[in-house]
KOLTI-70934 format. One record per residue (C-alpha): chain; x, y, z; residue number from 0. Coordinates in nm, 4 decimals. Layout:
<paros>
[A,[X,Y,Z],NUM]
...
</paros>
This chain:
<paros>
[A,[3.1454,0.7743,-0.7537],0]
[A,[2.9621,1.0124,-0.5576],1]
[A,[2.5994,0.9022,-0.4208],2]
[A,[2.3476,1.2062,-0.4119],3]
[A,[2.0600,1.2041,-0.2112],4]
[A,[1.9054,1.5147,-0.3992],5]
[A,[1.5057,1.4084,-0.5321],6]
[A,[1.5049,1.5193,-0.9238],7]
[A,[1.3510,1.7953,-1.0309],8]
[A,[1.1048,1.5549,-1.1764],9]
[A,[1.0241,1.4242,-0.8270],10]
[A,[1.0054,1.7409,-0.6961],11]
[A,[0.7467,1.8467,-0.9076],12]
[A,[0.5511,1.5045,-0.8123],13]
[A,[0.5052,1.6673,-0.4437],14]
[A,[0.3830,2.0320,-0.6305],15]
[A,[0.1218,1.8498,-0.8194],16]
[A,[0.0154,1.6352,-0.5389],17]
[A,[0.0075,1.9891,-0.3042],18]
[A,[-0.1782,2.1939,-0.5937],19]
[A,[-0.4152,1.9471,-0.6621],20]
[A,[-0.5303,1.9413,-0.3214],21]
[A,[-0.5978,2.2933,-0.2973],22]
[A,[-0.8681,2.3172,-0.3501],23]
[A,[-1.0252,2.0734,-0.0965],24]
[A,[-0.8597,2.2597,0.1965],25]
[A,[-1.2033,2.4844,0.2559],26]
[A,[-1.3970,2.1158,0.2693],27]
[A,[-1.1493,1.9416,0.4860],28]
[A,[-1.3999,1.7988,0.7457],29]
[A,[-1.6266,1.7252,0.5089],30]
[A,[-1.3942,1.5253,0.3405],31]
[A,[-1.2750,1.3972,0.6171],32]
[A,[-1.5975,1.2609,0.7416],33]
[A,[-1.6769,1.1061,0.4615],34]
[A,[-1.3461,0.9113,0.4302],35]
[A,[-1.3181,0.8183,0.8256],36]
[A,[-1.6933,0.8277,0.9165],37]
[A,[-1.8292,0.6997,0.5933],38]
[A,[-1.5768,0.4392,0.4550],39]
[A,[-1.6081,0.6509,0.0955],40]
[A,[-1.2872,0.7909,-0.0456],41]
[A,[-1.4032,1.1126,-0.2912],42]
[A,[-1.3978,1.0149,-0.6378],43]
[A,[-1.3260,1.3816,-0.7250],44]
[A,[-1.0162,1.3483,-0.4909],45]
[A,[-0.9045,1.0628,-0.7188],46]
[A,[-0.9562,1.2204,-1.0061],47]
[A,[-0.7534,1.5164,-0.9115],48]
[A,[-0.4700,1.3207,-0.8019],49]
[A,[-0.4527,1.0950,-1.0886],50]
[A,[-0.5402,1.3826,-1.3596],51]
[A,[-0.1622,1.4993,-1.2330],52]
[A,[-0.0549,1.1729,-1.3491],53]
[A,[0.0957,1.0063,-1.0623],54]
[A,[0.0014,0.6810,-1.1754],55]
[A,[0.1514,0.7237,-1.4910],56]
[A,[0.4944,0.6782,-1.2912],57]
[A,[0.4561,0.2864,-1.2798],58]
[A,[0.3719,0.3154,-1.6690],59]
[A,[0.6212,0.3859,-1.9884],60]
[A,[0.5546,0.6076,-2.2340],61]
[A,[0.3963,0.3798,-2.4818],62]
[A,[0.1478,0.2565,-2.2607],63]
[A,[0.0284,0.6459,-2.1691],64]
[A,[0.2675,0.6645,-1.8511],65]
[A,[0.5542,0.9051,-1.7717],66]
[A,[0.7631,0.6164,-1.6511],67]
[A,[0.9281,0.7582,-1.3775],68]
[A,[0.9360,0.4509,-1.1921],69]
[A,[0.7723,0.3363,-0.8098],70]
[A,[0.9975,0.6459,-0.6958],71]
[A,[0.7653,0.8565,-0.8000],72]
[A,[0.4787,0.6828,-0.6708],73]
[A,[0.6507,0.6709,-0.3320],74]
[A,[0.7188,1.0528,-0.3411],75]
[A,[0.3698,1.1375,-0.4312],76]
[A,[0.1871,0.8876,-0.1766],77]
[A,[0.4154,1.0166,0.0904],78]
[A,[0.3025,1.3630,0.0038],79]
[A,[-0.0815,1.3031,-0.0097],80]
[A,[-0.0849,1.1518,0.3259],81]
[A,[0.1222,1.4482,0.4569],82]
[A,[-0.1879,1.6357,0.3562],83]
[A,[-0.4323,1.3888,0.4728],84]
[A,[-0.5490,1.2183,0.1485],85]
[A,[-0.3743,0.9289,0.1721],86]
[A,[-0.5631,0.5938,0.0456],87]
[A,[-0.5217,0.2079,0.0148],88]
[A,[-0.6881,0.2397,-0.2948],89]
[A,[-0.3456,0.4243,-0.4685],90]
[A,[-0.0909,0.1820,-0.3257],91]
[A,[-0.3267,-0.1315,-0.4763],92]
[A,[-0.3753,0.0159,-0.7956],93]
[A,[0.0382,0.1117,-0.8218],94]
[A,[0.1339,-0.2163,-0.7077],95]
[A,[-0.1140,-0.4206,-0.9510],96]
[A,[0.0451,-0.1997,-1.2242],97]
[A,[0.3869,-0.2570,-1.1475],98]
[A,[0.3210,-0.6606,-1.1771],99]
[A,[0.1187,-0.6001,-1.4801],100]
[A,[0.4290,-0.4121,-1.5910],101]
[A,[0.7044,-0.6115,-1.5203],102]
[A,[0.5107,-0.9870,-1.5617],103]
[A,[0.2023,-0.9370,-1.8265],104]
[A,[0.1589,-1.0346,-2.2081],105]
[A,[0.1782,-0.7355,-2.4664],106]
[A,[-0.2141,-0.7954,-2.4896],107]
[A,[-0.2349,-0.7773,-2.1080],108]
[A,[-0.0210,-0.4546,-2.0816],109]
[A,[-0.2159,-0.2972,-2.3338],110]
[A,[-0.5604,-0.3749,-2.2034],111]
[A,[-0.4973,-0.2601,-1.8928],112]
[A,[-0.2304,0.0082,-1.8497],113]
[A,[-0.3339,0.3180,-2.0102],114]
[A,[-0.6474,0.2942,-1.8269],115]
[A,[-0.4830,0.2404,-1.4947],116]
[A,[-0.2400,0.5179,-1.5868],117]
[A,[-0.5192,0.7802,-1.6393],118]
[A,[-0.7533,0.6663,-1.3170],119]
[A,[-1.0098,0.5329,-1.5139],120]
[A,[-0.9522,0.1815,-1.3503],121]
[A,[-0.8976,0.1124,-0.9998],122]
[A,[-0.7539,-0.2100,-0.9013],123]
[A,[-0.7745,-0.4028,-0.5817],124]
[A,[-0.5524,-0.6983,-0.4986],125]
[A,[-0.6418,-1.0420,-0.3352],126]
[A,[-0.3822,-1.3078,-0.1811],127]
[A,[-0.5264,-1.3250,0.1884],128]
[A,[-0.7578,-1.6312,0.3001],129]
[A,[-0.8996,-1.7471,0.6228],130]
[A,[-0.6279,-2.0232,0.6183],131]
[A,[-0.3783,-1.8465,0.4457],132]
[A,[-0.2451,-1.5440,0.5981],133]
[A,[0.0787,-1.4968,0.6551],134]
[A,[0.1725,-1.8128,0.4736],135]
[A,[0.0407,-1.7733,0.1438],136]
[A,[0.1233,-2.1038,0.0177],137]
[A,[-0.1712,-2.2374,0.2047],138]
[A,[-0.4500,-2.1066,-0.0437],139]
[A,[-0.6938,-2.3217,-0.1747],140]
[A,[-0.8764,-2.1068,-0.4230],141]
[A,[-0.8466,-2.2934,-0.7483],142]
[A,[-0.8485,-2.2277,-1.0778],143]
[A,[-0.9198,-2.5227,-1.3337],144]
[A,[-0.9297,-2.4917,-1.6875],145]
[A,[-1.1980,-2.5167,-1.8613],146]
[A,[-1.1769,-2.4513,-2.2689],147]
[A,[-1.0444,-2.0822,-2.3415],148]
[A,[-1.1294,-2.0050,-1.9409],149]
[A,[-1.0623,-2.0535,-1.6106],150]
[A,[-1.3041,-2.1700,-1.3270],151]
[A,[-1.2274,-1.9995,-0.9979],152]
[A,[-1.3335,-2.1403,-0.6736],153]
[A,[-1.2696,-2.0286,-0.3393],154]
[A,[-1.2520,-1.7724,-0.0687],155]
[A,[-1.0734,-1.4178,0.0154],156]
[A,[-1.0741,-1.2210,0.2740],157]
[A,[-0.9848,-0.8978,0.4049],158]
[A,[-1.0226,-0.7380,0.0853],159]
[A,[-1.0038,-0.3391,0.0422],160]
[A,[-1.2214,-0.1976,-0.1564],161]
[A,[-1.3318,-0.4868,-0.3465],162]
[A,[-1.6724,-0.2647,-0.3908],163]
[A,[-1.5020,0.0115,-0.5416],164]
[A,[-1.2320,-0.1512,-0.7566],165]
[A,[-1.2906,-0.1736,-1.1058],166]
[A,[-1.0797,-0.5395,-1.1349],167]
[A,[-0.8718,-0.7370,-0.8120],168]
[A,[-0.5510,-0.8870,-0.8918],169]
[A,[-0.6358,-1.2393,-0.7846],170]
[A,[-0.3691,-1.4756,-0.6440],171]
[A,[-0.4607,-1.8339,-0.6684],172]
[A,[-0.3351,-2.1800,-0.7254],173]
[A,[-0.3884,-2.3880,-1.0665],174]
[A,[-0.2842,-2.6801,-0.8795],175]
[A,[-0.3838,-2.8267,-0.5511],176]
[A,[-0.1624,-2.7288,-0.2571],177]
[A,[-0.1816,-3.1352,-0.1778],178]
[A,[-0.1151,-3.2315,-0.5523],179]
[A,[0.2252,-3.0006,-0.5475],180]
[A,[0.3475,-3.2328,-0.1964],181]
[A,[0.2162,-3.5515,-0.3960],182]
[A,[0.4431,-3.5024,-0.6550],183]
[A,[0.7234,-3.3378,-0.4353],184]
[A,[0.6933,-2.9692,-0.5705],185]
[A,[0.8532,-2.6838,-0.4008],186]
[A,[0.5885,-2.4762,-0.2101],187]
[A,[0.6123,-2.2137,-0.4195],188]
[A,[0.5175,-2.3707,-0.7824],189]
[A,[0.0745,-2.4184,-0.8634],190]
[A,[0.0391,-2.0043,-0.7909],191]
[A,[-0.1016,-1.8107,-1.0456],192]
[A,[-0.2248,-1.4362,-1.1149],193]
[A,[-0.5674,-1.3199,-1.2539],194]
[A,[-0.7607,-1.0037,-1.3197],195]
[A,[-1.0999,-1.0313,-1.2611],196]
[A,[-1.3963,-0.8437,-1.1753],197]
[A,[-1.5084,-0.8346,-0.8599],198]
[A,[-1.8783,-0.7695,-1.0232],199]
[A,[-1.8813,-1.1046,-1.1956],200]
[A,[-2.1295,-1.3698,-1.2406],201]
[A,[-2.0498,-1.6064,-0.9467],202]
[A,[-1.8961,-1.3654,-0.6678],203]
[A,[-2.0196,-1.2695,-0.3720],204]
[A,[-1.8932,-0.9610,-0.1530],205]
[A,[-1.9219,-0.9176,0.2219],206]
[A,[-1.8147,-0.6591,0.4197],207]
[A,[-1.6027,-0.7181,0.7357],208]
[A,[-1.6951,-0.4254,1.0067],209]
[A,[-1.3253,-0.3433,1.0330],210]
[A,[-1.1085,-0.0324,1.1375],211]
[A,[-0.8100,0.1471,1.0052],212]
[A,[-0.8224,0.1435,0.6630],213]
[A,[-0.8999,0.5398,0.5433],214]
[A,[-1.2248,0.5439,0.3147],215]
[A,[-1.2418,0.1706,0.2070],216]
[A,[-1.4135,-0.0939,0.3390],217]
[A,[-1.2927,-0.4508,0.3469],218]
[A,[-1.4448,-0.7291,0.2086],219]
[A,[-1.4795,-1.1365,0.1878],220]
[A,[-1.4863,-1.2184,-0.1460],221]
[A,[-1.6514,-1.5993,-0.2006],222]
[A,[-1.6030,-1.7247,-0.5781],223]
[A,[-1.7814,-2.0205,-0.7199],224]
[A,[-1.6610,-2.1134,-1.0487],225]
[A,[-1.6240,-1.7680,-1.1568],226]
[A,[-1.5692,-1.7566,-1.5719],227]
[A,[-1.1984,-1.5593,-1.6328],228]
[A,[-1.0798,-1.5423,-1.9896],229]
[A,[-0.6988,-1.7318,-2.0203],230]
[A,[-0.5911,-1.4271,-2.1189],231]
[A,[-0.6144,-1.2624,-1.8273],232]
[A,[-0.3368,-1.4667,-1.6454],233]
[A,[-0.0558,-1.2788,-1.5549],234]
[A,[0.2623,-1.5386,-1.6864],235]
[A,[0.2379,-1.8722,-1.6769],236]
[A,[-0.0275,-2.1483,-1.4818],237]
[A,[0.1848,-2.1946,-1.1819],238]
[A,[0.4777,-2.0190,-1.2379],239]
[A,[0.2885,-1.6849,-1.0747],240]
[A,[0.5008,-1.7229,-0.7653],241]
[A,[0.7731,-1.5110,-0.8754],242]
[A,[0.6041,-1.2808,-1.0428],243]
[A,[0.3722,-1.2459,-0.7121],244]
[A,[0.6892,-1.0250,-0.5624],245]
[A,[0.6635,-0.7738,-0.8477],246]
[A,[0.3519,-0.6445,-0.6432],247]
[A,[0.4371,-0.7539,-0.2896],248]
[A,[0.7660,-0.5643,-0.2588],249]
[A,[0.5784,-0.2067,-0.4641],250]
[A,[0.3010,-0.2788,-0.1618],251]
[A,[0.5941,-0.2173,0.1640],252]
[A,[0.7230,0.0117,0.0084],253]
[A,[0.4287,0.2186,-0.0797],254]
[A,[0.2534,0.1495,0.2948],255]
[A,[0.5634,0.2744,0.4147],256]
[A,[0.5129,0.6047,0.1976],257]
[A,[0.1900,0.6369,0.3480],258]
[A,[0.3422,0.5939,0.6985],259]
[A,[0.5590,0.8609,0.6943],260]
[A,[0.3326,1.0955,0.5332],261]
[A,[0.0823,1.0228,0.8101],262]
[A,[0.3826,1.0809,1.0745],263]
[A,[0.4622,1.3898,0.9426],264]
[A,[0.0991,1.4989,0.8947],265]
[A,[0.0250,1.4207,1.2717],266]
[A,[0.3979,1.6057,1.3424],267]
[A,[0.3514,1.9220,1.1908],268]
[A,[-0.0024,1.9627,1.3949],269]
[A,[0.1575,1.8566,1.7274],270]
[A,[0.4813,2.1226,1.6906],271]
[A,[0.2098,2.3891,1.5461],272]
[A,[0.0233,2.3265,1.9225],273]
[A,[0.2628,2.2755,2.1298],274]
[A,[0.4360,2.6178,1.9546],275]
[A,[0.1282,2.8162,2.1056],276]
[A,[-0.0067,2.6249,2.3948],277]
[A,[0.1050,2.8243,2.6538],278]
[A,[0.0075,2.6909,3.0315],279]
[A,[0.2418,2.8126,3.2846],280]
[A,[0.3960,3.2026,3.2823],281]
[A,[0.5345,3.2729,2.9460],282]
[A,[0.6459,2.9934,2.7780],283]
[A,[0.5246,2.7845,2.5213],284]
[A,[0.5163,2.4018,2.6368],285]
[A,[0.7250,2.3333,2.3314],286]
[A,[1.0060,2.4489,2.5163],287]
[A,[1.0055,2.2028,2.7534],288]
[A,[1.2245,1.8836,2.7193],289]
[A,[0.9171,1.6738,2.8060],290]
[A,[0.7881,1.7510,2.5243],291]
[A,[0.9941,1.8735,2.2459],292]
[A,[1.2658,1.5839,2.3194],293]
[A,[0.9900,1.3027,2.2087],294]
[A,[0.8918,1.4897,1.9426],295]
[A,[1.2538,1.5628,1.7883],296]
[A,[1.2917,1.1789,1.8604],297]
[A,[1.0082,1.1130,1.6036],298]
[A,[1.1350,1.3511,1.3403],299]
[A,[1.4780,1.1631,1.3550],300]
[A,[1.3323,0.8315,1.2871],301]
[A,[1.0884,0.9969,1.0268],302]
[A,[1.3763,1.0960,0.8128],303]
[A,[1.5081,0.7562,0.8561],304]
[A,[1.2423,0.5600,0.7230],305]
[A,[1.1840,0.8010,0.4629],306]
[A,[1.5561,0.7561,0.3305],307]
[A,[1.5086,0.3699,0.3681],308]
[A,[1.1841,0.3758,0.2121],309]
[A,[1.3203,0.5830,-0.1036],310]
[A,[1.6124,0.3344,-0.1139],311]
[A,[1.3900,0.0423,-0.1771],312]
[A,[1.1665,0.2255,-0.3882],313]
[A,[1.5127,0.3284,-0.6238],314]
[A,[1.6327,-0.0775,-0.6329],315]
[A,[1.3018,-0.1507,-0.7259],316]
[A,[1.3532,0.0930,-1.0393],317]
[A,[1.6708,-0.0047,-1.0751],318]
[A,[1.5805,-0.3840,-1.1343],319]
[A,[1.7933,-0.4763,-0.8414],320]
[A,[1.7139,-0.8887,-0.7326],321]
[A,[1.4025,-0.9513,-0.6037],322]
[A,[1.5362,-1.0530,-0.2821],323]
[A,[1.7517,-0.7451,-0.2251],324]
[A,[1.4976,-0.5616,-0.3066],325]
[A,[1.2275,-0.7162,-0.0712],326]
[A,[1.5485,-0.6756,0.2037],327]
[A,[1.4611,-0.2870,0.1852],328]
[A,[1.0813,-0.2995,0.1502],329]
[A,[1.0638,-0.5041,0.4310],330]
[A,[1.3103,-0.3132,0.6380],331]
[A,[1.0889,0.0379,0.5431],332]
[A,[0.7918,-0.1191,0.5877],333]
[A,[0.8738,-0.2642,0.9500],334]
[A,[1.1287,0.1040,1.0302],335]
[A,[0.8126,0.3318,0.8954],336]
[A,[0.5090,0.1376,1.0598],337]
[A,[0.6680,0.1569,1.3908],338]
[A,[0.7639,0.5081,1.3243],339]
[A,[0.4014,0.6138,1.2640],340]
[A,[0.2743,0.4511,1.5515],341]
[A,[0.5233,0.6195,1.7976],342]
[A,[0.4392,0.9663,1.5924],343]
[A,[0.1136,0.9836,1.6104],344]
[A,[0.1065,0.8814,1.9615],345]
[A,[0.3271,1.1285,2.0366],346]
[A,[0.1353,1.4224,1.8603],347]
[A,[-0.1651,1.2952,2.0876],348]
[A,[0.0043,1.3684,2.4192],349]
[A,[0.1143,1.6701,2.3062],350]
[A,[-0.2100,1.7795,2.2240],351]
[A,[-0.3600,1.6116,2.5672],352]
[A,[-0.7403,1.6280,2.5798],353]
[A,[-0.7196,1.8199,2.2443],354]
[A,[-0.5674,1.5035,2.0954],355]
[A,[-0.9080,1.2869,2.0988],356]
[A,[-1.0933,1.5498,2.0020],357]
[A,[-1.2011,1.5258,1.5975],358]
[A,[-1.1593,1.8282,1.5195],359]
[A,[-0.8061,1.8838,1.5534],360]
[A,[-0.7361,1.5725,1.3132],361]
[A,[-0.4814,1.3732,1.4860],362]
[A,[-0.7147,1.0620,1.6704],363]
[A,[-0.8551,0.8516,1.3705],364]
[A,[-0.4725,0.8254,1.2831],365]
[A,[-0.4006,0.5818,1.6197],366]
[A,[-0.6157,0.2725,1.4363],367]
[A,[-0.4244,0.3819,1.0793],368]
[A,[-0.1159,0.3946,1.1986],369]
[A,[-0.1280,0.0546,1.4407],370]
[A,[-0.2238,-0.1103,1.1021],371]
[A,[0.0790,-0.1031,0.9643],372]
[A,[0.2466,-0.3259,1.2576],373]
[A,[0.0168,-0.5987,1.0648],374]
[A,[-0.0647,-0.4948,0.7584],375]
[A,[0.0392,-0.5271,0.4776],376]
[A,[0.2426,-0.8222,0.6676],377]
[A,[0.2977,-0.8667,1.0028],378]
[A,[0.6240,-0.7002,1.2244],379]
[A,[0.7219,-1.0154,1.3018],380]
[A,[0.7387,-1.2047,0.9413],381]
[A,[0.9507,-0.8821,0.8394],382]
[A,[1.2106,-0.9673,1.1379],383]
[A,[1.1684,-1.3218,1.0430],384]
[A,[1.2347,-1.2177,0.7209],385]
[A,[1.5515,-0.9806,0.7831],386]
[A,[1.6655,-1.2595,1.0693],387]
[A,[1.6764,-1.5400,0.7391],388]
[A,[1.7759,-1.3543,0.4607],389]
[A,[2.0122,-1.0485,0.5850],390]
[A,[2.1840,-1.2463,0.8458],391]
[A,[2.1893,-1.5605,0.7834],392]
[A,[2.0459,-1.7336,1.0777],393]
[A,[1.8665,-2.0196,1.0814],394]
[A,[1.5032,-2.0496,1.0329],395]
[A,[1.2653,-2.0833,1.3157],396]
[A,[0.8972,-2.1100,1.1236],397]
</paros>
């Protein structure tokens, strides 16, 4: 059987929607671009441009008001908005959220929430990350007990995009005790469990964290003190949400590494557009020297590397392949892309020189973005931890 690497013409019309859509923002780009970089605010016109094409509807069947064609579509389309500069967290949380939803939710769950999230009327957010529990997840403490038809939810988050802006946060907590699960001999993995709730809720308080690097959203800690959330609005069963925790984990590499190679190419395409009409010494453009057009072919070969690796996890996803094969390729395109984009946009400043830090020219709030994604959304090292385990077998070190 013959393997084509051909986009659909589905797909292909993805990255036309996503490039007519943003047409006509290009006369306001530094506007826009101030407000997401400067400000922290990511245009709500922008998102409803981008999700009146119906991108979101990818992650969604038909009879829940999607298109259903799948995370690869999602991936395609992300990839293209940050190739035009409108990339946002806020588009990866929201796809990711729906794909768990999808894949994990009741029939009461899936119609609550979908169409909504389909048409960009809601915006979700996503919280797993606690001052304790980083990397390890199983650590969390927030708890939720039950309490009638409800749930009472105690405990901390933090570094939470866009918890202001998000219409509901996929919550990941425990329903029991971290210590109860070791008292009774438990795997590590069992007392998880997945809510929506509203991050405007009786009982939660927001505060922002003065960080860097993530494009028009600010992050948040999110404290919770016996916040009310209906039963219904578990996702599966109390403490069974472990597995079901993947069905969003894996969408989120894969999407950041989307966004990574959109940015590469983004900050690419502006340093071979210089460097084909910077002209310094007699007549020759400074793109044909080796010094500088050797680095930057470097970058476009890894580019179209991750982008292959990152459409490959993106199509096992869709294809209902294992969980853990398919968190083999998210992980490998998230760790391939994020160094990728780091090297790229590096690259696209010294080829730009003193132009490079300049604003104007749109290349230096992308150093901070890009060096993200060696941490976020996990760390280089957990993802070589990961590979080192699971794809070849060695033993584990952590």
């Amino acid at each position: 059987m013959s393997i084509d690497f051909n986009l659909s013409w589905e797909h292909e019309q993805i990255k036309e929607a996503m490039r007519g859509c943003l047409e006509p923002f290009q006369g306001r780009r530094a506007e826009l671009t101030k407000m997401v970089v400067h400000d922290k605010i990511f245009p709500q016109e922008v998102w409803d441009a981008v999700t009146g094409t119906g991108l979101m509807g990818c992650m969604v069947p038909e009879e829940y008001g999607g298109n259903g064609l799948g995370l690869l579509g999602v991936t395609v389309g992300l990839e293209e908005l940050a190739r035009h500069g409108f990339g946002n967290a806020l588009f990866v949380l929201t796809a990711m959220d729906m794909a768990c939803i999808h894949r994990n939710g009741s029939e009461e769950l899936k119609q609550k929430y979908l169409p909504k999230m389909a048409s960009g009327e809601l915006k979700f957010g996503f919280a797993i990350t606690e001052p304790d529990a980083g990397t390890n997840a199983f650590r969390m403490k927030t708890l939720a007990k039950k309490d009638g038809d409800d749930y009472l939810i105690s405990g901390q988050k933090v570094f939470i995009t866009g918890a202001d802006v998000a219409d509901r946060l996929l919550l990941v907590c425990r329903t029991t005790s971290r210590e109860d699960c070791e008292k009774q001999g438990l795997p590590k993995a069992f007392g998880l469990a997945l809510f929506i709730i509203d991050p405007k809720a009786e009982g939660i308080d927001l505060k922002p964290i003065p960080t860097q690097g993530i494009e028009g959203m600010t992050q948040f800690t999110v404290y919770m003190d016996n916040v009310r959330v209906p039963a219904s609005d578990m996702i599966g069963e109390p403490d069974m949400g472990g597995m079901a925790l993947f069905n969003s984990l894996n969408p989120e590499r894969i999407l950041a590494a989307a966004a990574a190679c959109g940015m590469a190419k983004n900050c690419l395409t502006k340093a071979v557009d210089y460097a084909s009409q910077r002209n310094l010494f007699g007549d020759r453009v400074i793109g044909s020297y080796q010094a500088i057009s050797h680095p930057l072919a470097k970058c476009e070969i890894q580019l179209e590397a991750s982008r292959l690796l990152t459409y490959k996890a993106a199509w096992a996803f869709d294809a209902d392949e294992n969980p853990g094969i398919v968190g083999q390729y998210a992980n490998m395109a998230k760790y391939t892309a994020g160094e990728m984009a780091i090297e790229s946009v590096d690259r696209a400043i010294q080829t730009l020189g003193g132009y490079g830090f300049s604003e104007e020219y749109g290349v230096i709030h992308y150093h901070t973005a890009a060096r993200l994604l060696r941490t976020a959304p996990i760390t280089a090292e957990m993802i070589l931890n990961f590979v080192a385990e699971h794809r070849l077998g060695l033993p584990r070190g952590y």
